[in-house]
VMD Tcl script that builds the backbone (N, CA, C; Angstrom):
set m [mol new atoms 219]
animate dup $m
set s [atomselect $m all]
$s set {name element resname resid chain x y z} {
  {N N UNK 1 A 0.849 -1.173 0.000}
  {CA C UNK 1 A 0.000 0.000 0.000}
  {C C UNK 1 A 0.892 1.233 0.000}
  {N N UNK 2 A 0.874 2.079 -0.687}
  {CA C UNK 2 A 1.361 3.203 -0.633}
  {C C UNK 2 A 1.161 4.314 0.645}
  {N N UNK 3 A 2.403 4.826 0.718}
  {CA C UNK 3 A 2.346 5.436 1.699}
  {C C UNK 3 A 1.817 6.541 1.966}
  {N N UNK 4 A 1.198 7.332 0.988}
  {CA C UNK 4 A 0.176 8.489 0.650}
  {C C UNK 4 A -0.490 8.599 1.882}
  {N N UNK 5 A -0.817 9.252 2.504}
  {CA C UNK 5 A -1.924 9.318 3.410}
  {C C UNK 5 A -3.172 9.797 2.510}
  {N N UNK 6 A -3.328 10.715 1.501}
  {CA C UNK 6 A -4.030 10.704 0.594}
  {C C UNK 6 A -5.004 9.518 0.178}
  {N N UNK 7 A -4.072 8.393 -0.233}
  {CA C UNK 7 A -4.675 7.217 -1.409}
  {C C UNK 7 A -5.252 6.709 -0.586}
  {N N UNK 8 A -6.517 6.157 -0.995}
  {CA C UNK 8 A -7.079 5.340 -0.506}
  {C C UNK 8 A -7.297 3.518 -0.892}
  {N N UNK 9 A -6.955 2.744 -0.447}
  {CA C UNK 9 A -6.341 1.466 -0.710}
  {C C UNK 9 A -7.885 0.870 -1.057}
  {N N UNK 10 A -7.071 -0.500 -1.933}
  {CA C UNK 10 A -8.458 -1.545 -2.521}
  {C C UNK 10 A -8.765 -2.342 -1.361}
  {N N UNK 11 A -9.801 -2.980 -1.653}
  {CA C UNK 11 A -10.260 -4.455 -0.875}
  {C C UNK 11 A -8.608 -5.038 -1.284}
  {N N UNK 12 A -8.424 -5.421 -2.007}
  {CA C UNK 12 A -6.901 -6.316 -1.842}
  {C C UNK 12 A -5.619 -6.148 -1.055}
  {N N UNK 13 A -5.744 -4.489 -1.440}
  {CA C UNK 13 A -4.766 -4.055 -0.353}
  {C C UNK 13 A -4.857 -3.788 0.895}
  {N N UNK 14 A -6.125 -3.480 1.026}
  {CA C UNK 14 A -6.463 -3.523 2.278}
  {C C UNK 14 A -6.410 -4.922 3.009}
  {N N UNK 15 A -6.525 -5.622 2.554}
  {CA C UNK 15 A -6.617 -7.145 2.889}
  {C C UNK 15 A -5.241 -7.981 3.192}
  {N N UNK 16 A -4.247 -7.230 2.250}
  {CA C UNK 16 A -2.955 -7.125 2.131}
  {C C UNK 16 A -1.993 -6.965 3.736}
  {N N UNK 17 A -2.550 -5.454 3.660}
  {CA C UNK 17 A -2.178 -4.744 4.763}
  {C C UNK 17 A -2.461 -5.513 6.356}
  {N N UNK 18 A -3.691 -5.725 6.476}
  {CA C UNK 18 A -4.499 -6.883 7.648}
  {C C UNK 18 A -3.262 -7.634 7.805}
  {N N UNK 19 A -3.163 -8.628 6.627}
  {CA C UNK 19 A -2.553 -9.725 6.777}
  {C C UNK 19 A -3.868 -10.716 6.650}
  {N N UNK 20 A -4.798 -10.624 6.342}
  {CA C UNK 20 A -5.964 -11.347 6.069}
  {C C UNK 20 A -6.107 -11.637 4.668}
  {N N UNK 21 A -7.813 -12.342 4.620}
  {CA C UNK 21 A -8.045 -12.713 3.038}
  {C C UNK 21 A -9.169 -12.116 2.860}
  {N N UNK 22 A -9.033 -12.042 1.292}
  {CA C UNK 22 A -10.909 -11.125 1.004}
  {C C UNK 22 A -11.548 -11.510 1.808}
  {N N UNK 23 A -11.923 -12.640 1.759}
  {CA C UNK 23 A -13.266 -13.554 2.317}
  {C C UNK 23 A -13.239 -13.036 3.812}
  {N N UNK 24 A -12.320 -12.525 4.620}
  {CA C UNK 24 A -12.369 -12.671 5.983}
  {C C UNK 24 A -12.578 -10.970 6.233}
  {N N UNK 25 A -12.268 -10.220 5.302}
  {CA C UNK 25 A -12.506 -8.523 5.205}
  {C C UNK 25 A -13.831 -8.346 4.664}
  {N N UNK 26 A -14.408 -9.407 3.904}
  {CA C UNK 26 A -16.093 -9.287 3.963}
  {C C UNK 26 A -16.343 -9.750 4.875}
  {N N UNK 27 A -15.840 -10.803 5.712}
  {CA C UNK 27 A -16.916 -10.919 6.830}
  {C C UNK 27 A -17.189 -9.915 8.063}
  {N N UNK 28 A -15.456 -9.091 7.708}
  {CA C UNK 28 A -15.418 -7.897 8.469}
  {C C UNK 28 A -16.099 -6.473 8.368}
  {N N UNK 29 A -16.135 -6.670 7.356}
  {CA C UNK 29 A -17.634 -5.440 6.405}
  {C C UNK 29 A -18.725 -6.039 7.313}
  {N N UNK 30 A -19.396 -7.311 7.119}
  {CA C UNK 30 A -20.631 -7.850 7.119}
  {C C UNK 30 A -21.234 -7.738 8.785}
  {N N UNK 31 A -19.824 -7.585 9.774}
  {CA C UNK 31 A -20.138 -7.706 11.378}
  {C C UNK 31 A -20.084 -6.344 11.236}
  {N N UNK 32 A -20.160 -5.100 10.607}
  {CA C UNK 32 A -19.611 -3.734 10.743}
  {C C UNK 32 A -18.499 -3.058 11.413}
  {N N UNK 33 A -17.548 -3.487 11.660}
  {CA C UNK 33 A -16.452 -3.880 12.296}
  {C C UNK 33 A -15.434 -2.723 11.297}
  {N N UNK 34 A -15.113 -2.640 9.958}
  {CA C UNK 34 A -15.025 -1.715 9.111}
  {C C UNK 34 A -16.091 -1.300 8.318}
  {N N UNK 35 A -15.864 -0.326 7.597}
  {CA C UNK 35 A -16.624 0.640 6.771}
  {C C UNK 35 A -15.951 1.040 5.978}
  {N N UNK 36 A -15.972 0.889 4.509}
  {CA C UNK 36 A -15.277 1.028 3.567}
  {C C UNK 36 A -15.853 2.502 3.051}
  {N N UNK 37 A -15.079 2.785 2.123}
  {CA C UNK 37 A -15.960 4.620 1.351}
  {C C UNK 37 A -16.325 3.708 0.037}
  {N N UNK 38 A -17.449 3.782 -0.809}
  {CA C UNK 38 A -17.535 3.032 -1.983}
  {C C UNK 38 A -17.134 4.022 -2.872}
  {N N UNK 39 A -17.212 3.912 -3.877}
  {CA C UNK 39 A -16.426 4.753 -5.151}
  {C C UNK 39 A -17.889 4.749 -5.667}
  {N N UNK 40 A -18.111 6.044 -6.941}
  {CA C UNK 40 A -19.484 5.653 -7.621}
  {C C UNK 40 A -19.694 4.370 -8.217}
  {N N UNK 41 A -18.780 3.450 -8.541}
  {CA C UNK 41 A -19.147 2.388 -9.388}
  {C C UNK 41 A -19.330 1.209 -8.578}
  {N N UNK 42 A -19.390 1.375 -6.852}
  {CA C UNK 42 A -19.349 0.299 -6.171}
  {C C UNK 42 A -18.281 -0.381 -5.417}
  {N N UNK 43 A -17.080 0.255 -5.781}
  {CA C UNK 43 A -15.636 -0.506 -5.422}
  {C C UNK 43 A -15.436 0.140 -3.853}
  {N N UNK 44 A -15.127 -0.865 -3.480}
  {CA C UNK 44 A -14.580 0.019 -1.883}
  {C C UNK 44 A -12.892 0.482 -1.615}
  {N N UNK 45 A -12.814 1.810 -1.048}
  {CA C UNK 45 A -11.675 2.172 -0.431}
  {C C UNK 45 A -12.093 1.869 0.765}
  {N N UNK 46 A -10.567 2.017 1.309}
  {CA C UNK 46 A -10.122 2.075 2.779}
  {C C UNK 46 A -9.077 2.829 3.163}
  {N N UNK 47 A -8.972 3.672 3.924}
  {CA C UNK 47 A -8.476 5.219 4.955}
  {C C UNK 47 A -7.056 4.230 5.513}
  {N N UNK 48 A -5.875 4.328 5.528}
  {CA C UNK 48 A -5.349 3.909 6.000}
  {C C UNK 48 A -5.409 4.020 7.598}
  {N N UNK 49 A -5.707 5.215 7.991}
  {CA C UNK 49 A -6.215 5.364 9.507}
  {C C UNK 49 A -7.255 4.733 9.945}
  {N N UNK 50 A -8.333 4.264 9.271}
  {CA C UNK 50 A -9.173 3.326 9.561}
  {C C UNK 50 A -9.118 1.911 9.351}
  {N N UNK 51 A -7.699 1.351 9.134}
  {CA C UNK 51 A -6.941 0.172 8.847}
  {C C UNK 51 A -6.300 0.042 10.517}
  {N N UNK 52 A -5.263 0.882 10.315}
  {CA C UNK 52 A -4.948 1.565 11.651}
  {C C UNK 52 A -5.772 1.521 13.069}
  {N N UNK 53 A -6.836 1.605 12.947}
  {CA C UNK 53 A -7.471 1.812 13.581}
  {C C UNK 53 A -8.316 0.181 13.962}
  {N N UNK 54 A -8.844 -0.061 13.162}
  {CA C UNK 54 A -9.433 -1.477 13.273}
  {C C UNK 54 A -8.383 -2.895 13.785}
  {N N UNK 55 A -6.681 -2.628 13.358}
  {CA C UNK 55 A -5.748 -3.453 14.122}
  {C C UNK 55 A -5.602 -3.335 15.462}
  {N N UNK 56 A -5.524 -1.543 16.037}
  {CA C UNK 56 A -5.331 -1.691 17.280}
  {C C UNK 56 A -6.681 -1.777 18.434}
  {N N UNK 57 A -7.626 -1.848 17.294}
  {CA C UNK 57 A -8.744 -2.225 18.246}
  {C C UNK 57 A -9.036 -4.095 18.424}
  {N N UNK 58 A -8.215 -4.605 17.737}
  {CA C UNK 58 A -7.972 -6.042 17.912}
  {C C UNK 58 A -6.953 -6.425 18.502}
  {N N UNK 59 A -6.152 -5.487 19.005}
  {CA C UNK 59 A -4.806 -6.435 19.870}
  {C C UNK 59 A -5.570 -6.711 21.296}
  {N N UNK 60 A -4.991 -7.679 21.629}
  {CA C UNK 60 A -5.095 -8.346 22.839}
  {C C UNK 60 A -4.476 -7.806 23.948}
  {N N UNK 61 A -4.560 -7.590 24.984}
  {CA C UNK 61 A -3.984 -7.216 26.166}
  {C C UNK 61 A -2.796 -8.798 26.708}
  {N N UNK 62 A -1.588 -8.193 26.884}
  {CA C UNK 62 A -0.991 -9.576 27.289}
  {C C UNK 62 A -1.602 -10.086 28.662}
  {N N UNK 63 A -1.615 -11.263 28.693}
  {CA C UNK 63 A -2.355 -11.837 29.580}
  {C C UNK 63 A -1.133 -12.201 30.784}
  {N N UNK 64 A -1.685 -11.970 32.139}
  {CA C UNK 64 A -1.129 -11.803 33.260}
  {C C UNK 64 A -0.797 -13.537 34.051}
  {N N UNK 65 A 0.385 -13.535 34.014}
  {CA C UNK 65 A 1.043 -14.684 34.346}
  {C C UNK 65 A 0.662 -14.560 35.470}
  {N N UNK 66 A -0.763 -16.285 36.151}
  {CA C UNK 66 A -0.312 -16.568 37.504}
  {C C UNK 66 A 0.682 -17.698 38.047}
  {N N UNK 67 A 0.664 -17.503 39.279}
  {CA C UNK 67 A 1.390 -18.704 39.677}
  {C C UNK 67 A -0.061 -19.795 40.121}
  {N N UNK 68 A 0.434 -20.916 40.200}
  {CA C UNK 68 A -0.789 -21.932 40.489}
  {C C UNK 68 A 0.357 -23.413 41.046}
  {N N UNK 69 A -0.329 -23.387 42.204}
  {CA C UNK 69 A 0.437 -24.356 43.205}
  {C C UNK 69 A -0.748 -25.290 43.488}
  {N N UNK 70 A -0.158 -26.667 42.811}
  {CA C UNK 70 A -0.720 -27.792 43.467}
  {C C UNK 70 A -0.641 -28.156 44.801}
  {N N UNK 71 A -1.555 -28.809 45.322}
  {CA C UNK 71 A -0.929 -28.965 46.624}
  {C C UNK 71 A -1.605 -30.184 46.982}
  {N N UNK 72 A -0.580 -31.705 47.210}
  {CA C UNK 72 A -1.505 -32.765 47.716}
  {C C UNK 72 A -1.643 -33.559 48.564}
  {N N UNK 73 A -3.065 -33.743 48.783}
  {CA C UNK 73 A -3.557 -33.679 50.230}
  {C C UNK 73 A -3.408 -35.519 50.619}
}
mol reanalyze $m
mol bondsrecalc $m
mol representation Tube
mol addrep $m
């Protein structure tokens, strides 16, 4: 994807960018999860800030190491 902040990227590249596959960026359209801009002819862009945006709303929080002691009775 180009680094333009301008351009606005395809379904492929956008899909690219994820690290995902079409099929899994429609299903991400389909939960509303993204929102693409359509073009008049139907084609969707995507905002690189709203790429941006949809990754860091999927990271995970690292999960907090316990300790866990058997103990037998």
């Amino acid at each position: 994807m180009d680094n333009s902040k301008s351009r606005l990227a395809t379904a492929k590249e956008a899909a690219t960018y994820l690290g995902i596959s079409l099929s899994t960026l429609n299903r991400i359209e389909k939960e509303a999860r993204l929102l693409p801009f359509r073009t008049p002819g139907g084609h969707r862009r995507y905002d690189r800030a709203m790429l941006d945006e949809y990754l860091e709303s999927t990271r995970t929080q690292p999960v907090e190491r316990v300790e866990v002691v058997i103990r037998h009775i």
